[in-house]
N, C-alpha and C positions, 0 to 999 in steps of 0.2 A: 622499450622504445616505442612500439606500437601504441602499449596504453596509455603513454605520457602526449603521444601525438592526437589519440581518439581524443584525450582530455583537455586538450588545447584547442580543438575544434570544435568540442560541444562549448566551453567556454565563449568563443567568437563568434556561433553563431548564435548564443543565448544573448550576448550584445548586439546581434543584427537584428533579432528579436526585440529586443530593448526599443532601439533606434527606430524600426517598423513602427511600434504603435506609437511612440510619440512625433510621430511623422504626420504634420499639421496638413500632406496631400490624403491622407489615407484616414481624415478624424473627421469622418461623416457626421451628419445627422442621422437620428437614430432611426430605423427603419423597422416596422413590424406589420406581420400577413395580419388580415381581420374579415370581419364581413361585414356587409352592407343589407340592411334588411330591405326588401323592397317587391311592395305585392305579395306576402306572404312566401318570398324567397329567399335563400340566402346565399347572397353575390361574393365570392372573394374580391377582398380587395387589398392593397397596400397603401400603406400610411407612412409619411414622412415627417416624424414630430422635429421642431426647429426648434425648441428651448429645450430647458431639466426639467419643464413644469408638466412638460406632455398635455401642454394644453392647446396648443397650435399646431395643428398639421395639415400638411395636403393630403389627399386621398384620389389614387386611381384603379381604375377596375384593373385587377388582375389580367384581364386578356385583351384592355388598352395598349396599344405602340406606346405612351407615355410612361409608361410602367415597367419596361424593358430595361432600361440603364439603373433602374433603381433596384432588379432584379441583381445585376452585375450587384450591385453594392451592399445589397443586402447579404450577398455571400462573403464577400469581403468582411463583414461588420462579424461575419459568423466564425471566418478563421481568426480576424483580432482577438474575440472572447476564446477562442479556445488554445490561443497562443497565452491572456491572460492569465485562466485559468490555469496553464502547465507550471507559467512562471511562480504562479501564486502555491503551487504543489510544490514545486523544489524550493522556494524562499521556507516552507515550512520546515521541510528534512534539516537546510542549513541553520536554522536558530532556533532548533529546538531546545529545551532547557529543560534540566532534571534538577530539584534538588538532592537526589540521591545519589551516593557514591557507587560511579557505574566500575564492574570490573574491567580490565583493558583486556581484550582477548587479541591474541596473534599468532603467530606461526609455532614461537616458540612457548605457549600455554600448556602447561600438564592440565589433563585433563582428569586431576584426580579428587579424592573426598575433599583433602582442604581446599582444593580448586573452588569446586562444591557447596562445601560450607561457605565461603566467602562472597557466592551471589547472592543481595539482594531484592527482594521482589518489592514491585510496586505498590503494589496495596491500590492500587488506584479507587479514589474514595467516590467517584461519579459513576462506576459499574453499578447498579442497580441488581437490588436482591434479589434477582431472578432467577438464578441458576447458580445456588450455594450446593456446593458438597466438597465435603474434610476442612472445613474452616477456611474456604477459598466460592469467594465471589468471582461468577465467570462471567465473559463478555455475552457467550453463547450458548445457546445447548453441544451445539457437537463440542466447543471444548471444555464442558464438563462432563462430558460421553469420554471423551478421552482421557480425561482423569480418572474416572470410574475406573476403566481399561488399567489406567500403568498401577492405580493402586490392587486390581484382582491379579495382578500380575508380580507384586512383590515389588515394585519397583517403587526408588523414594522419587520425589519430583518436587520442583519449584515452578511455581507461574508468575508468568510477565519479570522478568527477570531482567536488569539491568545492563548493561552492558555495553563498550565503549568501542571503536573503530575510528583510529586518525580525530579522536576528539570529539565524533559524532556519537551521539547516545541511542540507542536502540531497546524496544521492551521485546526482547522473543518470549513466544509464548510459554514453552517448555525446556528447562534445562532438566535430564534425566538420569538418576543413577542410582546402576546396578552393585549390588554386595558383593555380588559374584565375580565380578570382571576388573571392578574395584576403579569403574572409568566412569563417568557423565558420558552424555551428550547430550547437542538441543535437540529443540525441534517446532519446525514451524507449522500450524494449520492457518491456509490461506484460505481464508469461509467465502468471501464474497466477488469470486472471481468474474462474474457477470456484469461488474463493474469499472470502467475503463482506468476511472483512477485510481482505484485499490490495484489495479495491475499495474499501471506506471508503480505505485509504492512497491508491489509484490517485485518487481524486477529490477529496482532499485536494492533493496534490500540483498534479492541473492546477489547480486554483482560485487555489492562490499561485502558480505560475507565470503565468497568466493574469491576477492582478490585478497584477502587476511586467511588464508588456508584454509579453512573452512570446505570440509570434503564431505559433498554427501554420501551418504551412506555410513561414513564411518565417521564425521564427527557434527552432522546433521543430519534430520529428518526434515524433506518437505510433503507437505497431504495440503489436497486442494479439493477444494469444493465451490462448486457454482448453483446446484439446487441441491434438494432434498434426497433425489437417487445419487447423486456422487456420493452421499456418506455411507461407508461401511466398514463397520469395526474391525470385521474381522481379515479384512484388508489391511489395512492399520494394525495389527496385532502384529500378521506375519511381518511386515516393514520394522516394525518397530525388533524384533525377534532375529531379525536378518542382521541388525546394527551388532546385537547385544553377541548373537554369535561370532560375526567377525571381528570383534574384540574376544570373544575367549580366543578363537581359534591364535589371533595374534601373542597374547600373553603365554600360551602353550608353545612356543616357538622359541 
């Protein structure tokens, strides 16, 4: 009940969003800070271009009275683009297209070999040769670092692996299985967390995976990285080693 109501909200207010920019009170002229060179100085100033061509503008000094209401609107012009920008973010998630047949994963997916065998991977042909190892072109270094890792580890693994939710297609990065336990699981390396809109996607993504069962720990891995010092393998080893235990421990049972 809850999340049919959160989802009926975000819906209406992504229409209010809608409505916002194409709202002819709120579709300024375009407004940009710049400088004024004068006397070997350089003056801020703001600029009010009145055509597309950006070839017509007024200009007032920054700490002109004339320059204050265009202040106001300049911020305005800054939340449109970044209302833009979000909607342009979620129009992606909503029509993305795979030619590949994605597996459906849900509550009720065994999570076993033939599970396994039947994902997948993308092959995606625009990764760039940059970071090959075992016949697998990677986005990154650290997730060929983590390939390294599941193969010293015995473990088989698939990348960018296809896979469906409510019709929605998703590439996770690793689906993983153990001989031992005779079980997969995925697993996500979110690399570029110091960026606003890879977290909109990053948090997008667990929220569907978490509302299709999807249990970390035990039928997900998530590892995040924002710079250079958040990677560390052998962090990741034990994570990864914590899963694989709490599926033996469960199959012993």
């Amino acid at each position: 009940m809850i999340a049919a109501k959160l989802h009926k909200l975000a819906v209406l207010m992504r229409m209010l969003n809608l409505e916002y920019l194409h709202d002819p009170e709120v579709c300024k002229p375009t407004i940009k800070l710049g400088k004024r060179e004068r006397r070997n100085a350089s003056i801020p100033v703001i600029r009010i271009y009145t055509d597309a061509s950006y070839k017509t503008h007024n200009e007032y000094l920054l700490s002109s009275p004339k320059s204050e209401k265009w202040k106001n609107l300049l911020e305005e012009q800054a939340r449109r683009l970044e209302i833009e920008n979000h909607l342009e973010f979620r129009s992606e998630l909503e029509h993305i297209e795979t030619p590949y047949k994605a597996v459906v994963i849900n509550k009720k997916t065994a999570y076993s070999k033939e599970v396994f065998d039947s994902l997948i991977e993308k092959n995606d042909p625009e990764i760039k040769k940059k970071h090959v190892f075992d016949g697998h072109r990677f986005r990154s270094k650290s997730e060929m670092l983590i390939a390294q890792l599941l193969k010293s580890m015995g473990l088989e693994y698939k990348y960018d692996v296809v896979v469906s939710f409510d019709n929605e297609v998703f590439y996770i990065d690793f689906a993983i299985y153990c001989h031992e336990t005779g079980r997969f699981f995925f697993m996500e390396h979110f690399g570029d967390m110091g960026s606003e809109r890879y977290r909109q996607r990053t948090f997008h993504k667990i929220t569907v995976y978490t509302a299709h069962g999807l249990v970390e720990g035990s039928d997900i891995l998530y590892t995040y990285e924002n710079n250079d010092d958040d990677f560390d393998l052998n962090v990741y080893e034990c994570k990864i080693l914590s899963i694989v235990s709490a599926h033996a421990i469960f199959n012993s049972t």
